[in-house]
N, C-alpha and C positions, 0 to 999 in steps of 0.2 A: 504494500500500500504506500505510495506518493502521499508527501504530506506539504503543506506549503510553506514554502521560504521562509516567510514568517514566523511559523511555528517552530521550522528546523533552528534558524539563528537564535531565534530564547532559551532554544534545549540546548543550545550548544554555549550561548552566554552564560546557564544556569549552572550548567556541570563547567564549566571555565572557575567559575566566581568561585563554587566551593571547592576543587581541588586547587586553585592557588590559595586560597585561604588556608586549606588544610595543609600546605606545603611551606607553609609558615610556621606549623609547629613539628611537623614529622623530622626532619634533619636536625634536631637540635637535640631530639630525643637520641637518635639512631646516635650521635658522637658522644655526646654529653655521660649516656649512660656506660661506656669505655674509659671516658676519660675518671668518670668517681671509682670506676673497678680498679683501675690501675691506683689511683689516689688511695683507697682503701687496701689495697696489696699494701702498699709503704709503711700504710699504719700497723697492717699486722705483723709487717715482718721486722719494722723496726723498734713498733710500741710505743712509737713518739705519738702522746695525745695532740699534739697540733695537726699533726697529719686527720686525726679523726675529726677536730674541728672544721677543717681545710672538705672533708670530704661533705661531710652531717651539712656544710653551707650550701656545696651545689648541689645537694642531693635535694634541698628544698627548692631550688629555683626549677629543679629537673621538674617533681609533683607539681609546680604549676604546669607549666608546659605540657606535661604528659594528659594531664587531666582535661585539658581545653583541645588540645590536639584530635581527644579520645571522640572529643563532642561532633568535632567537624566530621571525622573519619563516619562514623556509622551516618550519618546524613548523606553525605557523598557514597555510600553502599546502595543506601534507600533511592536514589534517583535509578538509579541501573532499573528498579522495579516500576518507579515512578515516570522515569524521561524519558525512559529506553528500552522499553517493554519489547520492539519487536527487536531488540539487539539480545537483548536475552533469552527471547524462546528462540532463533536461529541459531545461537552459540550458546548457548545455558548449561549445557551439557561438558561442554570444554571448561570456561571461561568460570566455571562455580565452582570447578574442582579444586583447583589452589584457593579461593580464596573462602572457602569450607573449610579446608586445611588450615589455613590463615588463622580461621577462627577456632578452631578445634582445637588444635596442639600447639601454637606458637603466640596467640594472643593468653588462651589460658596459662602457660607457664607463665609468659610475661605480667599477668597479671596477679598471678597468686604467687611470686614471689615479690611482687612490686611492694608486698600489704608486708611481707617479712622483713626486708630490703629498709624499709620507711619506717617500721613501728617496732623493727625489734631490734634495737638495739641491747636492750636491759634484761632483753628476753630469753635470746639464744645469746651462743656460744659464738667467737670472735670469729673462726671459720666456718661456722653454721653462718654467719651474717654476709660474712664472702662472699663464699659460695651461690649465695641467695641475689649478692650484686652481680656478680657475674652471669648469672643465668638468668636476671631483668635485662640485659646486655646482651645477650647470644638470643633471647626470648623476641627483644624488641628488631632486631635484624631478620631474625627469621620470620618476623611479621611482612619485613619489607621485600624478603625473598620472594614469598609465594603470590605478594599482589605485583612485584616487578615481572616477574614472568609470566605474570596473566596478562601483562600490557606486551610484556613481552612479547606475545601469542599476536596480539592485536596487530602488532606492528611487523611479523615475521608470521601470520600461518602455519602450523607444522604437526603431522601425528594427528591427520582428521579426516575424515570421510564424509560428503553431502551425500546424505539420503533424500533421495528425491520424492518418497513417499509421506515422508514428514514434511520435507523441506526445512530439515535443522542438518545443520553440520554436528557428527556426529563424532568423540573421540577413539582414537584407533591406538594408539603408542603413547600411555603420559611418559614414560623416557625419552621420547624427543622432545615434547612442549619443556617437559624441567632440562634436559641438557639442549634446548635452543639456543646457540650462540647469540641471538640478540638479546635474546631475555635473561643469558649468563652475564653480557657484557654490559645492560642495562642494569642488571643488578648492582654490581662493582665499582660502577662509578656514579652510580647513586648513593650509594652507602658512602661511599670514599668521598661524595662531597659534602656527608651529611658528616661525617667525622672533622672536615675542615670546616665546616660552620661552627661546630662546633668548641671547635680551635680557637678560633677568631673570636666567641664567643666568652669564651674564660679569659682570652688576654685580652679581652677589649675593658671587661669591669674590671679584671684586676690592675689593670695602666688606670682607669679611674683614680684607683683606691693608692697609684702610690705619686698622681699626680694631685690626691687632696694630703699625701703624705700619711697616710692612714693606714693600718692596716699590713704592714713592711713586708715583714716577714711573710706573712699567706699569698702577698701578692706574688713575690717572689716566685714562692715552691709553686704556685698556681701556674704561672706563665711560665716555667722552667718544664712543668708534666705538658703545657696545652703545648707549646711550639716544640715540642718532641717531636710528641705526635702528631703535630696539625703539618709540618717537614716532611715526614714520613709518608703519613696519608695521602699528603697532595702530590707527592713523588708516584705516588700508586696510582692517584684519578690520573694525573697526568697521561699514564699507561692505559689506565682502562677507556681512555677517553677516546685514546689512537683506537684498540681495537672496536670501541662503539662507534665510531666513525667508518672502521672497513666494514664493520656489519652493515651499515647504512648503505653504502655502494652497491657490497652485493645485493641489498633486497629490498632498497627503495632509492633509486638513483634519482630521482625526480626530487625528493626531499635533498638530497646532497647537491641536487643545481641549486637549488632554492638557499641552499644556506650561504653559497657561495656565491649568488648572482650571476652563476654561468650559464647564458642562452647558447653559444655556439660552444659543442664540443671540442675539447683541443686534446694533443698531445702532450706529454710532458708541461700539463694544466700548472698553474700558479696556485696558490691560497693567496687570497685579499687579505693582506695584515691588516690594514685602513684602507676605507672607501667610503665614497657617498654615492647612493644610486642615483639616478636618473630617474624620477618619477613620470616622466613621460613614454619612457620606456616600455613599448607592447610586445607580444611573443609574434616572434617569425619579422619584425620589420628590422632597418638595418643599421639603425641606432646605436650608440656604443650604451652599455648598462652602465657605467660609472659618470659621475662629474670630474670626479679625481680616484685614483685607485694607486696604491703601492703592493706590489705583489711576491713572494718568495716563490721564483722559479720552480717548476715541476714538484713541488710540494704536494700539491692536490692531488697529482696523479699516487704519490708514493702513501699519502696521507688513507687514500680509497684502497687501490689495491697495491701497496707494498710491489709499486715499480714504478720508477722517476719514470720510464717510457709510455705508461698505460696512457690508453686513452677514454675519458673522462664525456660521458653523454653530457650534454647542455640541455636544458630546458625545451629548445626548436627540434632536437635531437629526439627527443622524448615526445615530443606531442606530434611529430610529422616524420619520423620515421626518418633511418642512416642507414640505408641497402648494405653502404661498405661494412657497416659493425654489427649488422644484423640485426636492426633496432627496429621493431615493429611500432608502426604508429598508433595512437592513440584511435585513430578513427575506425583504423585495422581490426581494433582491439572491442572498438563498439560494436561493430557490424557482428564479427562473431560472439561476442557478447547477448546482442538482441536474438541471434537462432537460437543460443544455449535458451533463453526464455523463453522462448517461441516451442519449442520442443517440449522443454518442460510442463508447459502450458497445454500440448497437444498428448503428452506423456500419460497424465492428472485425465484429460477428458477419457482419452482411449478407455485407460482400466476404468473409468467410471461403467464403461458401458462396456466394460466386460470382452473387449475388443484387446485380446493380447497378442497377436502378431502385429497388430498399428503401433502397440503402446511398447512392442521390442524395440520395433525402428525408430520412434520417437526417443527412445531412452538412448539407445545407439547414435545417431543424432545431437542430443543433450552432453553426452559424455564425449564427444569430439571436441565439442566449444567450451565444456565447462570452466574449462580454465579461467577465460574471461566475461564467466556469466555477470561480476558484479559489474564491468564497462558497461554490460547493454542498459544500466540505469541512468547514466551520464546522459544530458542531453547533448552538449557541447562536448568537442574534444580540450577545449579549453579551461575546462570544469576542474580538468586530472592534474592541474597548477596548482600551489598553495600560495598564499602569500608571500613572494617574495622580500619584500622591504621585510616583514614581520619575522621569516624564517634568517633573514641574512642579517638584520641587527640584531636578533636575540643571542644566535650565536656567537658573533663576532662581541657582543659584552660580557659571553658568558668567557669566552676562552680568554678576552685580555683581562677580565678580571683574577680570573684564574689563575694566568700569572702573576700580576702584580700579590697574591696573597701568598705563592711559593717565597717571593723576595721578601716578603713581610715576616714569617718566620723564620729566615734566614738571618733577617738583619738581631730580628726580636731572640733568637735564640744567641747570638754569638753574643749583644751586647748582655744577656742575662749571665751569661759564662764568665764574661770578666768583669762582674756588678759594677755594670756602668747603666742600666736600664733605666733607672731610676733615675740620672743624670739627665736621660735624652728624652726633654719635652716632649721634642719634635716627630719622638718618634712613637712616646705614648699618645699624641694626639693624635696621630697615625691608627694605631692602635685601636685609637676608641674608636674613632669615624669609621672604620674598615667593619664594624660588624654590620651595619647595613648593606655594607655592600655585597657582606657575604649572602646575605637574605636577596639581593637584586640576582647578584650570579642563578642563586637555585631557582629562582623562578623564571628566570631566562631558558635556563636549561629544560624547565616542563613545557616553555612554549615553544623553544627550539622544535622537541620531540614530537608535541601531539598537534602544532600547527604545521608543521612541515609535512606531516603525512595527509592532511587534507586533501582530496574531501574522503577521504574513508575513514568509516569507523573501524573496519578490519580491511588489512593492507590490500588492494585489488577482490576484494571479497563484496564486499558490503557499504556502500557509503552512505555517510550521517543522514538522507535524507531518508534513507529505507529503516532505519534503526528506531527514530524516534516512536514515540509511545505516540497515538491515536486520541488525543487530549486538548485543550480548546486553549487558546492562545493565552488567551487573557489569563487564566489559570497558569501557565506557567511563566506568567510577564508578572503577576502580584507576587508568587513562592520567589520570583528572583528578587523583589527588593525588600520582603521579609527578611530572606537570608543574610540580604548583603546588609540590612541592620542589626539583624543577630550577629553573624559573624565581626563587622566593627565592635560591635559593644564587646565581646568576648577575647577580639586582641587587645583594646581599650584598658580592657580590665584585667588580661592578662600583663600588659606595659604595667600598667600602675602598683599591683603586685607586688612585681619586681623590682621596680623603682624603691619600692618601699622596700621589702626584705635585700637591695642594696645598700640603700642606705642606713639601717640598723645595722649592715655588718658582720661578720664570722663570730667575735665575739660574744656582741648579746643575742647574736640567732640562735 
């Protein structure tokens, strides 16, 4: 069922609003809850009560965070039933398995040790309370496992079968959906950016605390454990970031013109370090995409598939076909698209009436085109485009940010080695300003992901206009500015919180 324009953009601004919302508290948890394990290691193995103060302080700004995080997340579930109803009886079957999982055995631990973790200090035993962080820690990751690779799924297909008698995509293999390298590599450096938010997060109050001169010592051992880790970490996304980048080549190269504003295919391709598009810029005319562009030679090719030679589809390449590289056009792609429906359609009537040598050929038919049965929904071939400017500046702030926060704990770890940190203003104010921008990077990077593969809800399967739930506009144009007044009031109150159990301190906390 065709649903209109209208309707698709509200369901698609509604599910936007609450996963960046909720993406505001999920990375903070995912690092935040490693970095008190490691802080709570020191304490038990050193038995210096400062270290348990140092830990008991973030463990409380963690329980805000987790608790407000907890809110958004089940709301952003409920829409999949709510916005997206025919996205879930087509792949319900697939797509509910991890994140059943999710909720069965990885939110459950994380949650009934969160209550140990938080309240028993006095209760249990000093490695009974470890133990209990650690496994809030490995619990809260394994949360993000099994919902990264259901997206994973979305963005990479794998290990599934369309039954045409239902017309639901049906699971065949969950070993390939869990080892789908896109959903392996989205995991990786998801996590790994949620540990360097993280980062960023401890050394940003703790340069507060020793730029109001307060607090010396915790600030210290704080920003000594976060730029460890946050060096470490960022050394790893940096890595997982390449391989989610090649996964993107092989199995959505149209998202990777888009993040790089490549309309014509090239050889030994550049990456744009800086650029400004050309907003006048249409697909197939012969305009250059940039106003100004600085580019790192054959990068993109080596970046996609690990060879300075490869050659690299463009946008014109992708919607009109390159006979040389063997690139089927997008219109190519509709045409058999519409028979796979057409069949299918003739498949359904046949057995209706009982008619099974019509409804063999039909099926025979059907399973020729399937491949591209989600094209035959496109009206335009220019539909199978996402947002260029949106795909190509989220990325491009997501990766220079990226760096700039590698250099940050660089600088932040050596000056903390030879206690000079304390000395350099310039570089606690650094410091503090850089945690927003850690929160800008991660939600760069969800719009990098889920706008770049536009217009599909599932990668050449399914697009957002076939998914949406059968529901009257207006109704989901009011639930979106409900939410986006609950969600305000809930980061609102989550800042202020913390502001406040900032400024009380380690000490009287």
């Amino acid at each position: 069922m065709e649903h209109s324009d209208l309707l698709v953009d509200w369901s698609r601004a509604q599910f936007a609003l609450t996963a960046l919302y909720h993406w505001l508290f999920v990375p903070l948890t995912l690092g935040l809850t490693f970095i008190i394990a490691i802080m709570e290691t020191i304490y038990v193995k050193t038995g210096d009560e400062k270290w348990k103060t140092i830990t008991k302080y973030w463990m409380g700004l963690l329980a805000i965070n987790f608790a407000i995080g907890l809110a958004t997340g089940i709301i952003m579930e409920f829409e999949f039933g709510t916005n997206w109803s025919n996205y879930s009886w087509i792949v319900g079957d697939i797509f509910g398995a991890p994140l059943a999982i999710e909720g069965l055995m990885a939110f459950f631990m994380e949650s009934t040790f969160f209550a140990v973790m938080f309240f028993g200090w006095d209760k249990v035993s000093k490695k009974m309370h470890l133990t209990s962080t650690w496994l809030v820690a490995i619990g809260s990751n394994l949360s993000a496992l099994w919902i990264l690779l259901a997206n994973g799924w979305m963005q990479h297909p794998v290990g599934m079968h369309f039954n045409p008698d239902t017309a639901r995509n049906e699971m065949q293999d969950f070993s390939a959906i869990f080892f789908n390298p896109t959903g392996v590599s989205k995991f990786l450096h998801t996590i790994s950016s949620g540990y360097v938010l993280a980062s960023l997060f401890v050394i940003g109050i703790s340069a507060w605390y020793l730029l109001k001169k307060r607090e010396i010592q915790f600030a210290r051992r704080s920003i000594l454990v976060a730029a460890s880790f946050g060096l470490i970490t960022s050394l790893f996304m940096l890595t997982t970031g390449d391989e989610a980048a090649h996964q993107v080549a092989l199995t959505q190269p149209m998202k990777l013109a888009a993040m790089e504003g490549l309309y014509k295919g090239e050889e030994r391709a550049g990456i744009v370090a800086i650029g400004l598009l050309d907003t006048s810029k249409e697909i197939g005319d012969t305009l250059e995409p940039f106003v100004f562009s600085f580019e790192i030679p054959s990068a993109l090719s080596f970046l996609g598939y690990h060879n300075f030679n490869a050659f690299v589809p463009g946008i014109d390449d992708l919607v009109y076909g390159n006979k040389k590289h063997n690139i089927m056009s997008v219109s190519e792609k509709m045409t058999q698209g519409k028979i796979a429906l057409h069949a299918l359609k003739l498949y359904k009537e046949y057995k209706k009436q009982n008619n099974m040598p019509q409804a063999a050929e039909a099926l025979k038919l059907f399973e020729a085109h399937e491949k591209y049965m989600g094209y035959g929904y496109l009206k335009n071939a220019k539909d199978a485009v996402p947002s260029v400017a949106l795909s190509f500046y989220s990325f491009h702030t997501m990766v220079g940010l990226g760096t700039w926060f590698i250099l940050l704990f660089i600088l932040v770890l050596y000056f903390t080695m030879i206690n000079e940190m304390h000395n350099k203003k310039w570089l606690l104010y650094l410091s503090l300003f850089t945690i927003p921008l850690g929160y800008v990077a991660q939600e760069c990077g969800w719009i990098t992901a889920e706008a770049g593969r536009q217009p599909w809800a599932i990668q050449d399967l399914l697009p957002v206009g076939m998914a949406t739930s059968n529901v009257a506009t207006t109704s989901v144009m009011i639930t979106f500015w409900l939410f986006a007044i609950l969600f305000t009031g809930l980061l609102i109150a989550e800042v202020k919180i913390m502001l406040k159990q900032i400024k009380i301190g380690p000490e009287e906390h």
